[in-house]
PDB file of N, CA, C and O in Angstrom:
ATOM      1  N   UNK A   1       0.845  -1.177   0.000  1.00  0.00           N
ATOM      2  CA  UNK A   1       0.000   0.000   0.000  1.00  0.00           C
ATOM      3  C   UNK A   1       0.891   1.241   0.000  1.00  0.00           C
ATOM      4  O   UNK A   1       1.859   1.426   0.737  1.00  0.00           O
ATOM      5  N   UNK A   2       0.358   2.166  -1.057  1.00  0.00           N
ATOM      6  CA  UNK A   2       1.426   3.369  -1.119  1.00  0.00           C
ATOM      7  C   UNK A   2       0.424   4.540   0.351  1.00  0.00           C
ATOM      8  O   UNK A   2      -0.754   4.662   0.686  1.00  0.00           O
ATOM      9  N   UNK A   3       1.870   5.203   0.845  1.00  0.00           N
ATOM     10  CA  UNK A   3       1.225   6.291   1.297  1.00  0.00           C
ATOM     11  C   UNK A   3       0.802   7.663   0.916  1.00  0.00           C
ATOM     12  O   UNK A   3       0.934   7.930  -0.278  1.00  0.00           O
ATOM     13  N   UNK A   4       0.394   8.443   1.570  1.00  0.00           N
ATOM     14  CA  UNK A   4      -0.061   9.818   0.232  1.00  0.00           C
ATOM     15  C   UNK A   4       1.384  10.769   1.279  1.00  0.00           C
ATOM     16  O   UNK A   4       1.548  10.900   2.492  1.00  0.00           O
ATOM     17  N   UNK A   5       2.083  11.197   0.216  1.00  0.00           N
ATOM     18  CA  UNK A   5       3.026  12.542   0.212  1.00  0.00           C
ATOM     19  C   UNK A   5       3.322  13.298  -0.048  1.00  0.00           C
ATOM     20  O   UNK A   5       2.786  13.351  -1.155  1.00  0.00           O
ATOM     21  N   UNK A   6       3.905  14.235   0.051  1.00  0.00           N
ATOM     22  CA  UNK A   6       4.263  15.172  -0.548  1.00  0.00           C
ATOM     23  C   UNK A   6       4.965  15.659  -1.657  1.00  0.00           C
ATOM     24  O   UNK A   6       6.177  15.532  -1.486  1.00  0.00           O
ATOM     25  N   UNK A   7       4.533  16.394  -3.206  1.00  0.00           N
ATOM     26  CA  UNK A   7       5.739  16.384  -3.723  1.00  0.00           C
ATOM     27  C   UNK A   7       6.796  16.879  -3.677  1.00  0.00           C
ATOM     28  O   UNK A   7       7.358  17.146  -4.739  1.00  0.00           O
ATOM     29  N   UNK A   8       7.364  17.140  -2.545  1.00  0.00           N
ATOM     30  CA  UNK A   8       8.354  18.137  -2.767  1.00  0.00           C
ATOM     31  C   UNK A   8       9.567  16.337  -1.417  1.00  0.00           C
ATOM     32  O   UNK A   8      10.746  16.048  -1.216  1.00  0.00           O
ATOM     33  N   UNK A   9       8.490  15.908  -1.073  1.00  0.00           N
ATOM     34  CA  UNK A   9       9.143  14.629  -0.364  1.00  0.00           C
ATOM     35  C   UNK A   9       9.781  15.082   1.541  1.00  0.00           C
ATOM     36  O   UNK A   9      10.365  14.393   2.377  1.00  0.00           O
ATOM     37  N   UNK A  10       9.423  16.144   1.555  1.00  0.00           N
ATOM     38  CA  UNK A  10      10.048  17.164   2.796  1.00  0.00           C
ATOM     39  C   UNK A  10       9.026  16.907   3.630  1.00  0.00           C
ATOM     40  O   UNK A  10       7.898  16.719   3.174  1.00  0.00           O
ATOM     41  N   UNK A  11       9.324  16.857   5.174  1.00  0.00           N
ATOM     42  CA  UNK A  11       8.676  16.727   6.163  1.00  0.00           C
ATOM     43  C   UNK A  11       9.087  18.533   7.062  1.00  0.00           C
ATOM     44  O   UNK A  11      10.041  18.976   7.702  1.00  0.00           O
ATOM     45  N   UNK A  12       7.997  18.966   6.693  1.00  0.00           N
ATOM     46  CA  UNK A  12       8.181  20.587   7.372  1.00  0.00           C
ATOM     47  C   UNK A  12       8.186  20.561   8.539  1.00  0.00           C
ATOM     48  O   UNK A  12       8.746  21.477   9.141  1.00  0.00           O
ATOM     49  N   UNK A  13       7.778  19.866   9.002  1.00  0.00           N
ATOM     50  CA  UNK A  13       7.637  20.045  10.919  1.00  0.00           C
ATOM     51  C   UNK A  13       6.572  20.306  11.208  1.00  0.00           C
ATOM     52  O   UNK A  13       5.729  20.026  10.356  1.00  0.00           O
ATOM     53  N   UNK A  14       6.200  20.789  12.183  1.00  0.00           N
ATOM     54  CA  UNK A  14       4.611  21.346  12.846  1.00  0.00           C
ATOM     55  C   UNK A  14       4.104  22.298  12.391  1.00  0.00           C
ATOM     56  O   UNK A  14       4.484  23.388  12.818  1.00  0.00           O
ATOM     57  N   UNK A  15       3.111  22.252  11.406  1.00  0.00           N
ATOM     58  CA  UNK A  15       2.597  23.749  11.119  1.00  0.00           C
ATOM     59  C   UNK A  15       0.833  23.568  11.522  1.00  0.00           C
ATOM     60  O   UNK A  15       0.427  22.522  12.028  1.00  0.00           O
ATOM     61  N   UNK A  16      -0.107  24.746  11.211  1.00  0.00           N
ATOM     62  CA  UNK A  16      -1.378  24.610  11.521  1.00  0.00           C
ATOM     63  C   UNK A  16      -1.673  23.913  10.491  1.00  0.00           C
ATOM     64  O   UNK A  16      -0.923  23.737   9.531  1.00  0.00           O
ATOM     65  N   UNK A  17      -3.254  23.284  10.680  1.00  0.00           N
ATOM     66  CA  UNK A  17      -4.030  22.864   9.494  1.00  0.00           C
ATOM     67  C   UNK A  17      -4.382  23.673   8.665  1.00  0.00           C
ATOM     68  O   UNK A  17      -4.710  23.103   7.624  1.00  0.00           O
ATOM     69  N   UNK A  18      -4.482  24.837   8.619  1.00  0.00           N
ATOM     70  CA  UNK A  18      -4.790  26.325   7.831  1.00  0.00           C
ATOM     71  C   UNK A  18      -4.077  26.425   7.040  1.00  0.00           C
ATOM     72  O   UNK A  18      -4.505  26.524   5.890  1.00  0.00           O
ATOM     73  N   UNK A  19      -2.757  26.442   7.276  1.00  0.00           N
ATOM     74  CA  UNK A  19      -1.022  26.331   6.885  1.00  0.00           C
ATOM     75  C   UNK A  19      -1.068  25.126   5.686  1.00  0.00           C
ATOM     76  O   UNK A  19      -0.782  25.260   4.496  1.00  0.00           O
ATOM     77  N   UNK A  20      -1.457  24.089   6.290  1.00  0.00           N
ATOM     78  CA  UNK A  20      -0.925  22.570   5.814  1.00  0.00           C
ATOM     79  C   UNK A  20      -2.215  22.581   4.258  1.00  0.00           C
ATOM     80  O   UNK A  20      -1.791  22.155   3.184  1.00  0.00           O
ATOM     81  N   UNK A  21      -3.326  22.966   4.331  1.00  0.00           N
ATOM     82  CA  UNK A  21      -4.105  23.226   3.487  1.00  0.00           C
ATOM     83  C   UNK A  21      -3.489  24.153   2.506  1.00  0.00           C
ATOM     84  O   UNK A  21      -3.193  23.727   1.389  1.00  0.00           O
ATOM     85  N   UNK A  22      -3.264  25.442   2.852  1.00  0.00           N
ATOM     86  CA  UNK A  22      -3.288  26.213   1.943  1.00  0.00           C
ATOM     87  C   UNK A  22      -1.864  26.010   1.240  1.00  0.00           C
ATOM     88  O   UNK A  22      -1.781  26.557   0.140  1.00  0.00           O
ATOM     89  N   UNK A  23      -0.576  25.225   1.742  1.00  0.00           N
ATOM     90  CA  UNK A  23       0.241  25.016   1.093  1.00  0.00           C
ATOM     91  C   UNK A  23      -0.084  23.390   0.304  1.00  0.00           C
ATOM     92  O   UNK A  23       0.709  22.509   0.640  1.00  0.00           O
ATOM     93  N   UNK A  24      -0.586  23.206  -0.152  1.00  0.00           N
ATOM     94  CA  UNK A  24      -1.553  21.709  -0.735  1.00  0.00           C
ATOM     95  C   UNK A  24      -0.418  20.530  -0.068  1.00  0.00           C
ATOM     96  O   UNK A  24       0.159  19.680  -0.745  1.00  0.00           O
ATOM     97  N   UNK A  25      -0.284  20.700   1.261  1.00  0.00           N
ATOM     98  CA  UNK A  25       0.106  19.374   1.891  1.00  0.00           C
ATOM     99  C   UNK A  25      -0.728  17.976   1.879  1.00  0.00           C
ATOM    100  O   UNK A  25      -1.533  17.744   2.781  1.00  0.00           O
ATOM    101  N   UNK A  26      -0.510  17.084   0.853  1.00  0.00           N
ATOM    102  CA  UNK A  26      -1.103  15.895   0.756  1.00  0.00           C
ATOM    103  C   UNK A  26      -1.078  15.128   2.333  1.00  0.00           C
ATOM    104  O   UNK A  26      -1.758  15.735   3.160  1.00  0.00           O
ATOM    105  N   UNK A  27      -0.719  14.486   2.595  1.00  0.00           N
ATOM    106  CA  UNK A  27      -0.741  13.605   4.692  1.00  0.00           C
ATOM    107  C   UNK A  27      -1.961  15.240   5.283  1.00  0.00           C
ATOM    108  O   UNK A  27      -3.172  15.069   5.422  1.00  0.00           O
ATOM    109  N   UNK A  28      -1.629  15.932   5.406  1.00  0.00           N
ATOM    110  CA  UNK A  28      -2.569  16.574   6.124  1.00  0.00           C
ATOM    111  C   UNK A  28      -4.421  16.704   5.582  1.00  0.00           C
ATOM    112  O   UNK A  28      -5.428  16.854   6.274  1.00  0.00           O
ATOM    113  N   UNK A  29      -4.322  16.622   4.685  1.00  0.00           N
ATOM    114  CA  UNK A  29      -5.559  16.839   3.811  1.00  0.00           C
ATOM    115  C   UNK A  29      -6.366  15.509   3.430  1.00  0.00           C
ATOM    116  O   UNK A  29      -7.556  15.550   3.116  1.00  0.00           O
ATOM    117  N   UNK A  30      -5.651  14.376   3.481  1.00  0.00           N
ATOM    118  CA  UNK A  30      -5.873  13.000   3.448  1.00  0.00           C
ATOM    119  C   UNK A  30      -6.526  13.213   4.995  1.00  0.00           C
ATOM    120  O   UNK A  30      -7.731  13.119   5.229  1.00  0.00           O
ATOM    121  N   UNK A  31      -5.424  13.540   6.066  1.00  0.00           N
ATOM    122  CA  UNK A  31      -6.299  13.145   7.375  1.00  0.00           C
ATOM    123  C   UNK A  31      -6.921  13.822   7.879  1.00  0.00           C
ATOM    124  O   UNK A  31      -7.233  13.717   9.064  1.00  0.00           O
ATOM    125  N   UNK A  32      -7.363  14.926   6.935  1.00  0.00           N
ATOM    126  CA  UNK A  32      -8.747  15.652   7.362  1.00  0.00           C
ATOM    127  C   UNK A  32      -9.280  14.988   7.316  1.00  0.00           C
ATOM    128  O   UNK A  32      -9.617  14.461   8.376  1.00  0.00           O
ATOM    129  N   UNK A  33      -9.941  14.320   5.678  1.00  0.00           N
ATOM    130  CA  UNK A  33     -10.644  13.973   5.033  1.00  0.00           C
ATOM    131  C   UNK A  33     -10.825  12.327   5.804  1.00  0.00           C
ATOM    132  O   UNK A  33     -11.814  11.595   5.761  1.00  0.00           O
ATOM    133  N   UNK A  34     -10.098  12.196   6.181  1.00  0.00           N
ATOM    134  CA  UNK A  34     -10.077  10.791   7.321  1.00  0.00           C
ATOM    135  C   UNK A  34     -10.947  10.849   8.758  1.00  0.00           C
ATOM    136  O   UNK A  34     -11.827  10.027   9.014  1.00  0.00           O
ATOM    137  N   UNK A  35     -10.627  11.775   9.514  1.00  0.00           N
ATOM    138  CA  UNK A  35     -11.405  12.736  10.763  1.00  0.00           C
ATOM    139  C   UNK A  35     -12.529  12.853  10.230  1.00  0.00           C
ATOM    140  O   UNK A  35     -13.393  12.298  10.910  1.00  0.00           O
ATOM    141  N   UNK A  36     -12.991  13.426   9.123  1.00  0.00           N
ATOM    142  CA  UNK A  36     -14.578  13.742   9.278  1.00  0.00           C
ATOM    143  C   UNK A  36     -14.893  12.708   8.547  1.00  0.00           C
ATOM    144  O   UNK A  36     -15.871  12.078   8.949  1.00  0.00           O
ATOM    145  N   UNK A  37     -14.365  12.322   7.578  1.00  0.00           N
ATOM    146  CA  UNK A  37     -15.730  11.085   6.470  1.00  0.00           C
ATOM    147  C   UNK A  37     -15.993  11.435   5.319  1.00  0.00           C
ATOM    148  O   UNK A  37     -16.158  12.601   4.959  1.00  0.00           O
ATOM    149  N   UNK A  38     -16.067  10.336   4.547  1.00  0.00           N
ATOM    150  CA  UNK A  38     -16.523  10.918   3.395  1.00  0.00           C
ATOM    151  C   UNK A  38     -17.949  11.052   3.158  1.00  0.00           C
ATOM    152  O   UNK A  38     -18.276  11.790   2.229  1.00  0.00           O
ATOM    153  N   UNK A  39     -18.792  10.513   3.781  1.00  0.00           N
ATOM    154  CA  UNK A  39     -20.098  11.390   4.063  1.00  0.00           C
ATOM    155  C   UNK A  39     -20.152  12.415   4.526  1.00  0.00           C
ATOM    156  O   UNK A  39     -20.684  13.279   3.830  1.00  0.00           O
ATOM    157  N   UNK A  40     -19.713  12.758   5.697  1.00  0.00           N
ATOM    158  CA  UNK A  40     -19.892  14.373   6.101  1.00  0.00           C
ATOM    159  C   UNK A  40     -19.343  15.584   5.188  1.00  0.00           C
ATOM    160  O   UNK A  40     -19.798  16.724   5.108  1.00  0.00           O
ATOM    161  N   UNK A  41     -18.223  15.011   4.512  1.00  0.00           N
ATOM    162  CA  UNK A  41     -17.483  15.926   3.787  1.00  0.00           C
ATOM    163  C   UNK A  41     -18.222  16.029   1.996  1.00  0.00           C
ATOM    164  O   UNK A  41     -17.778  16.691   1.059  1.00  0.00           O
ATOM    165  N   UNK A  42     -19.146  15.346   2.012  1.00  0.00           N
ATOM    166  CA  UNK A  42     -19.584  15.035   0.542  1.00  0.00           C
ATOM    167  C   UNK A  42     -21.528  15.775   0.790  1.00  0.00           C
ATOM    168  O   UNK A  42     -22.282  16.234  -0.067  1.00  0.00           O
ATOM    169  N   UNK A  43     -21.724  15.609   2.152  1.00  0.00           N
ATOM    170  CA  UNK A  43     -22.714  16.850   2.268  1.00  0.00           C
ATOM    171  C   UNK A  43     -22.419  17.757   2.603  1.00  0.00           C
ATOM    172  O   UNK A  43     -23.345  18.532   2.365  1.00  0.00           O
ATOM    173  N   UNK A  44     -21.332  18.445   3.242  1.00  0.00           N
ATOM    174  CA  UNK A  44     -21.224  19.534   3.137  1.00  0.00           C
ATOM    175  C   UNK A  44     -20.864  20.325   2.096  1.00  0.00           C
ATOM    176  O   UNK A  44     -21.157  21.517   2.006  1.00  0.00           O
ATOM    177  N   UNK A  45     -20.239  19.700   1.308  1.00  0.00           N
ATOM    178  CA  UNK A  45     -19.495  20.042  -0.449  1.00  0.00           C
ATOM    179  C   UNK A  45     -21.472  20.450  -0.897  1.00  0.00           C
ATOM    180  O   UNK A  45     -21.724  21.625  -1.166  1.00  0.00           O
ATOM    181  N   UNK A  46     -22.695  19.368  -0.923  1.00  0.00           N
ATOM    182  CA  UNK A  46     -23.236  19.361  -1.476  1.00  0.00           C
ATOM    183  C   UNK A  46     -24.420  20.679  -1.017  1.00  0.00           C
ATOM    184  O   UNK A  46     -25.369  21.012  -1.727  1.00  0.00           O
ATOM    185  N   UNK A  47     -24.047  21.333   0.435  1.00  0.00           N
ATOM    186  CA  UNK A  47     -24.739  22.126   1.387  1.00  0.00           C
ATOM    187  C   UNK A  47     -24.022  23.449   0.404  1.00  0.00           C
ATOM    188  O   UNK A  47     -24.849  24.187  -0.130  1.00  0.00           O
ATOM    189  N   UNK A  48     -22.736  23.718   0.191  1.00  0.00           N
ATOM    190  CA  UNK A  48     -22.005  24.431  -0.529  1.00  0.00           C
ATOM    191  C   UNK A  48     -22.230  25.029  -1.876  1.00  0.00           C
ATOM    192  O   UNK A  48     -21.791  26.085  -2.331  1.00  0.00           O
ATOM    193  N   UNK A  49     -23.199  23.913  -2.552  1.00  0.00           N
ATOM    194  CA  UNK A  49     -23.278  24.101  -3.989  1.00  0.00           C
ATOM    195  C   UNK A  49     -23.175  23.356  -4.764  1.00  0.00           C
ATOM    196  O   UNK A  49     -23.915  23.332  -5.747  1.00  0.00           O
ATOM    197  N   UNK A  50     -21.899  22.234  -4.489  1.00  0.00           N
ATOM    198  CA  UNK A  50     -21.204  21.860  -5.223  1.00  0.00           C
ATOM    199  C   UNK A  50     -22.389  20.462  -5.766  1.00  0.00           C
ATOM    200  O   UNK A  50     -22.790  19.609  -4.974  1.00  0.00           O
ATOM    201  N   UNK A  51     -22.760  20.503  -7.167  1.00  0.00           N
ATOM    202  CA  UNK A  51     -23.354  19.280  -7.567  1.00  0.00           C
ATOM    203  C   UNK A  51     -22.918  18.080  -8.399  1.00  0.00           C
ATOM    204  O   UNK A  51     -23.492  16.992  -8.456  1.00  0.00           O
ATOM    205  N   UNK A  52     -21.954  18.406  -8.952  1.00  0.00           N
ATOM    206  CA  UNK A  52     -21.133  17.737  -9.484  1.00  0.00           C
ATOM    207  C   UNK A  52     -20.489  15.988  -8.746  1.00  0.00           C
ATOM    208  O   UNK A  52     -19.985  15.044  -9.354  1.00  0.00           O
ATOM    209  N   UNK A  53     -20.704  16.104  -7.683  1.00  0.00           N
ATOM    210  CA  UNK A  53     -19.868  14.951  -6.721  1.00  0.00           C
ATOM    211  C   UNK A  53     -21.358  13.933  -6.954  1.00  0.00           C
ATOM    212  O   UNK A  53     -22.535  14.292  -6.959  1.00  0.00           O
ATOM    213  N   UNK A  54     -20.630  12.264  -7.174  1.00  0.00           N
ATOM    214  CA  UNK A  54     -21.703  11.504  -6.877  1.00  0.00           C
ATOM    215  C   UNK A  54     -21.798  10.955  -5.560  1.00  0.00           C
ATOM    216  O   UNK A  54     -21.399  11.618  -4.602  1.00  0.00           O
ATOM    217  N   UNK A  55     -22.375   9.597  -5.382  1.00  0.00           N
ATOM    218  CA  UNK A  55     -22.166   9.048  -4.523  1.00  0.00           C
ATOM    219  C   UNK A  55     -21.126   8.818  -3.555  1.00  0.00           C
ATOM    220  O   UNK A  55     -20.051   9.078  -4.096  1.00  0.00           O
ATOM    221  N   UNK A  56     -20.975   8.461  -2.411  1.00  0.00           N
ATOM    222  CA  UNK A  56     -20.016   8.329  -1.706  1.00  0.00           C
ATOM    223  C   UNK A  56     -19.079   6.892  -1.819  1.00  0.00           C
ATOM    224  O   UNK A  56     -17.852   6.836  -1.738  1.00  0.00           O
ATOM    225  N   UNK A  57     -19.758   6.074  -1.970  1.00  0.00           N
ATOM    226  CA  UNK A  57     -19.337   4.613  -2.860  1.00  0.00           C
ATOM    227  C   UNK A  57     -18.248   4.763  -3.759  1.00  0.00           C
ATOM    228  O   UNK A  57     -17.389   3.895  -3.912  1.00  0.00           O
ATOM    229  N   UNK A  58     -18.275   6.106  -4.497  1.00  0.00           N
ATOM    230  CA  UNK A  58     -17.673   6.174  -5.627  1.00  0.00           C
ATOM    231  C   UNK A  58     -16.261   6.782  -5.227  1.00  0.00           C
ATOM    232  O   UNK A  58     -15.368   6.821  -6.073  1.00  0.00           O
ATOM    233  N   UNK A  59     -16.058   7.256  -3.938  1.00  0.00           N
ATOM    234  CA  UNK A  59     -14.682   7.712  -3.840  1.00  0.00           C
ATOM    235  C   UNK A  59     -14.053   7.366  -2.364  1.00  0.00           C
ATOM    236  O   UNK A  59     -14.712   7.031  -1.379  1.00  0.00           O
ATOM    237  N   UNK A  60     -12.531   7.533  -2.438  1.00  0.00           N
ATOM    238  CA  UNK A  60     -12.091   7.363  -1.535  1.00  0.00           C
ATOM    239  C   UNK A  60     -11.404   8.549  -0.530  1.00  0.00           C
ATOM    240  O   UNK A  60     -12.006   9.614  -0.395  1.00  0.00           O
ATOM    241  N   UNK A  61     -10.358   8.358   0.035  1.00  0.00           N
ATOM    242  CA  UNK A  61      -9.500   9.301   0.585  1.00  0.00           C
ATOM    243  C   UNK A  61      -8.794  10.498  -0.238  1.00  0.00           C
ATOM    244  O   UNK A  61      -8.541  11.656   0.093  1.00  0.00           O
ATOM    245  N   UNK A  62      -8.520   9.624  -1.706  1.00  0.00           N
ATOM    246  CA  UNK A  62      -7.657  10.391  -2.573  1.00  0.00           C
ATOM    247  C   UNK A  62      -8.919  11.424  -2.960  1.00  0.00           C
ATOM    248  O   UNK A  62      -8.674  12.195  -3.888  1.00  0.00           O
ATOM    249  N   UNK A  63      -9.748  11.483  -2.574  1.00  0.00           N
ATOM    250  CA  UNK A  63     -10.481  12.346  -3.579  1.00  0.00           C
ATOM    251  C   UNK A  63     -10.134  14.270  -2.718  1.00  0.00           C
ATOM    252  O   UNK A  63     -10.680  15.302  -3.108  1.00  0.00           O
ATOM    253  N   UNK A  64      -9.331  14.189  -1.804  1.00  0.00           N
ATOM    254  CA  UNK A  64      -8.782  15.465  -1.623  1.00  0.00           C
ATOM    255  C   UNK A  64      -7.409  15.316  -2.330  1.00  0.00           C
ATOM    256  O   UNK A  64      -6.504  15.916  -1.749  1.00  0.00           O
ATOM    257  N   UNK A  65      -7.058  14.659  -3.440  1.00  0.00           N
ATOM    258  CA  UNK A  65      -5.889  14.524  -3.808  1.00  0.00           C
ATOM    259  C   UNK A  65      -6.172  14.733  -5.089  1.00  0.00           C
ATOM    260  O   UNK A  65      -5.189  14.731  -5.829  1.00  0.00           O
ATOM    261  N   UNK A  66      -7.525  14.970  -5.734  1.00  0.00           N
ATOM    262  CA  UNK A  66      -8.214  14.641  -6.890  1.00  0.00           C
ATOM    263  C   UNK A  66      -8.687  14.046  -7.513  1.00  0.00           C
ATOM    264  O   UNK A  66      -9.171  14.339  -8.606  1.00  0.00           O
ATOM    265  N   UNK A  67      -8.667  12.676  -6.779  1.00  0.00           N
ATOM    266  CA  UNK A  67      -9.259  11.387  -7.220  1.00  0.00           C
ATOM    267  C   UNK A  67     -10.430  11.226  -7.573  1.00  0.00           C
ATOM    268  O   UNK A  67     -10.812  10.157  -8.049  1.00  0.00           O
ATOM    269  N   UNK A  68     -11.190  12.236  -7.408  1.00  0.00           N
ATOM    270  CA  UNK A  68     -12.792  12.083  -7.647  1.00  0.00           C
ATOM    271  C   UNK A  68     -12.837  12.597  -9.130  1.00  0.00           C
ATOM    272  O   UNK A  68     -12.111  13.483  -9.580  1.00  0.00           O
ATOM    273  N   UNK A  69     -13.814  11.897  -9.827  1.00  0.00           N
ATOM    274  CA  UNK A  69     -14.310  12.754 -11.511  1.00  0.00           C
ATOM    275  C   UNK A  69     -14.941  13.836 -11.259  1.00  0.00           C
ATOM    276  O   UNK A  69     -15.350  14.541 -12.182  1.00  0.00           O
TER     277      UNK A  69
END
């Protein structure tokens, strides 16, 4: 099983989740998306606007990585 990383391959140290987001840190954004669910996170996307996303069946973790169509 591969893990999700970073491309740059660097371990920055401690920063916020605010931080770790807005610099597109893959491990941090995976374990958001781990903490809440991909149900919670696929109605709130859908509370947002967003209609485009299907089912939850249809994706995994990577889908903060882009994995989703």
């Amino acid at each position: 099983m591969l893990l999700p990383s970073d491309y740059d391959g660097n371990f920055v140290g401690p920063i916020t989740i605010r931080n770790a987001l807005a610099q597109s840190r893959n491990v941090p954004a995976v374990e958001a998306l781990y903490l809440v669910g991909i149900n919670p996170a696929l109605s709130l996307a859908k509370s947002m606007g967003i209609t485009t996303l299907g089912n939850a069946d249809r994706y995994g973790l990577t889908l903060v990585l882009g994995g989703g169509e």
